[in-house]
N, C-alpha and C positions, 0 to 999 in steps of 0.2 A: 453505568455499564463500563467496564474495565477491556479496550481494547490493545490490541498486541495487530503491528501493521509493519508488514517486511514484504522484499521486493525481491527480487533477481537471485533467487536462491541456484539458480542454472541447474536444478539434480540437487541440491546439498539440500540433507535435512538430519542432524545432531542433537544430541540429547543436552547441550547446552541451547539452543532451540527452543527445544520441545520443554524442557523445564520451563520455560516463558509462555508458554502456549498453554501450561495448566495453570496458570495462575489468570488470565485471559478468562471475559466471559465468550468474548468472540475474537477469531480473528482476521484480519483483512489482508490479501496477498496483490500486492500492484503489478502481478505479470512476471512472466521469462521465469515461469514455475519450474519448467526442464524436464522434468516428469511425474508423472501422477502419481508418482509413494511420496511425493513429497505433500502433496494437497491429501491422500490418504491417512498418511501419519498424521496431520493435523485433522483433518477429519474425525478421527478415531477418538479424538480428545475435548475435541469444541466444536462450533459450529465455526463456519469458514464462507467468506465472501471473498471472491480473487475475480480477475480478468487473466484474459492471457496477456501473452505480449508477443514480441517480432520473431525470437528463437523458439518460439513454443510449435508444437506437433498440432497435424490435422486432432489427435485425439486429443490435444487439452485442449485446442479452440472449438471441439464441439460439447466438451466439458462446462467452457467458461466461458463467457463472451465479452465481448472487443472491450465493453462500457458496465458499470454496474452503477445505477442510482438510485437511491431509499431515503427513507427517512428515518435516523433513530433518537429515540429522546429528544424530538422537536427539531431535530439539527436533519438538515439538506446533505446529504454528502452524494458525491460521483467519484468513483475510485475508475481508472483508465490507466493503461502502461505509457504511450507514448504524449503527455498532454503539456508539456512545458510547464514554464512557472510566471506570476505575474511579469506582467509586461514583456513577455514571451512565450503566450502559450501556441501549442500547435496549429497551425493552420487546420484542421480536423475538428477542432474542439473549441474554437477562436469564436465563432460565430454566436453558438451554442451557448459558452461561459458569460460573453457578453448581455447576448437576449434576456437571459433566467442563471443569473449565479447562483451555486449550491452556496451554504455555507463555511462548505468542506469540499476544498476539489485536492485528490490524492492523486501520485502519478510516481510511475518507476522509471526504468530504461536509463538515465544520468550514471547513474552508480553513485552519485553526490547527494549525501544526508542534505537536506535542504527544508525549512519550514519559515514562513514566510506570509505576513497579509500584505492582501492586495488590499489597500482604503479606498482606492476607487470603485472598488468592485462589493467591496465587505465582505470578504473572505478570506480564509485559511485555508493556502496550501501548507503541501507535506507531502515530501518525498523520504523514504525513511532510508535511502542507501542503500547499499547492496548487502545480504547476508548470505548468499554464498561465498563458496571458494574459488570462484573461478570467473575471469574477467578484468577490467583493467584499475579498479577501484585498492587502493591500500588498504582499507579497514573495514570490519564489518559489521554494518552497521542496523540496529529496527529500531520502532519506538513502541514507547508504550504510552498510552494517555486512559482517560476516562471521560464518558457524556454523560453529564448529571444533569437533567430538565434543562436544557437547549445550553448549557454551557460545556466547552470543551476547555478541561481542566489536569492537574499534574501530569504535564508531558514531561518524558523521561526517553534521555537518547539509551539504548541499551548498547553499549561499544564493545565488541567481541576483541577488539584490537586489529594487529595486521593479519592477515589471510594467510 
């Protein structure tokens, strides 16, 4: 399964974007969506799994919720906006990560591309950076990877450049 995983779009959503979202079997949004033509334009073309995040409206937090966790192609993931990253995650998600790690815990809100195992924990974060225009990040950044029967495999930063 060929995903397409971007964060902090704030309101932006572009046909260099969207070109990446059709090639996506699915795609995952980490929050601070900004408004719902953005999670609609992707809608329109794939299916979509997002949380909201801190800057998001009453209507996309009754859209999307705080936390999202599934299972796909054997692999555990939990995508959340506000979750840190190993050896710092947030006080909210700290208890949780620790008890029952996913194999995949994803998280926006940094604005900082970030991907990362925790060996204590056995897992892969990924934070994919910020792709929208707006905010305090220089570049803009998603990724893309792919779940092949519990492995998570060709990850790929896709770097828009500066904002």
């Amino acid at each position: 399964m060929k995903i397409l995983l971007l964060s902090d779009t704030h309101s932006h959503i572009d046909d260099n974007i969207l070109k990446y979202v059709e090639k996506a079997d699915e795609v995952w949004h980490a929050g601070d969506i900004g408004d719902l033509s953005v999670t609609d334009a992707i809608r329109e073309r794939k299916p979509l799994r997002a949380v909201y995040g801190n800057i998001d409206s009453y209507a996309i937090r009754n859209e999307f919720p705080e936390n999202q966790r599934f299972v796909v192609e054997g692999v555990d993931v939990w995508i959340t906006h506000i979750g840190g990253y190993p050896k710092r995650y947030s006080p909210k998600v700290k208890k949780q990560i620790y008890h029952h790690p996913p194999k995949l815990f994803i998280s926006g809100h940094s604005h900082i591309l970030k991907v990362m195992n925790d060996k204590e924990l056995g897992l892969l974060h990924m934070n994919p950076g910020a792709v929208g225009i707006h905010g305090f990040h220089q570049k803009r950044t998603m990724l893309q990877f792919e779940i092949n029967q519990t492995k998570i495999e060709n990850l790929a930063v896709i770097d828009f450049g500066k904002r």
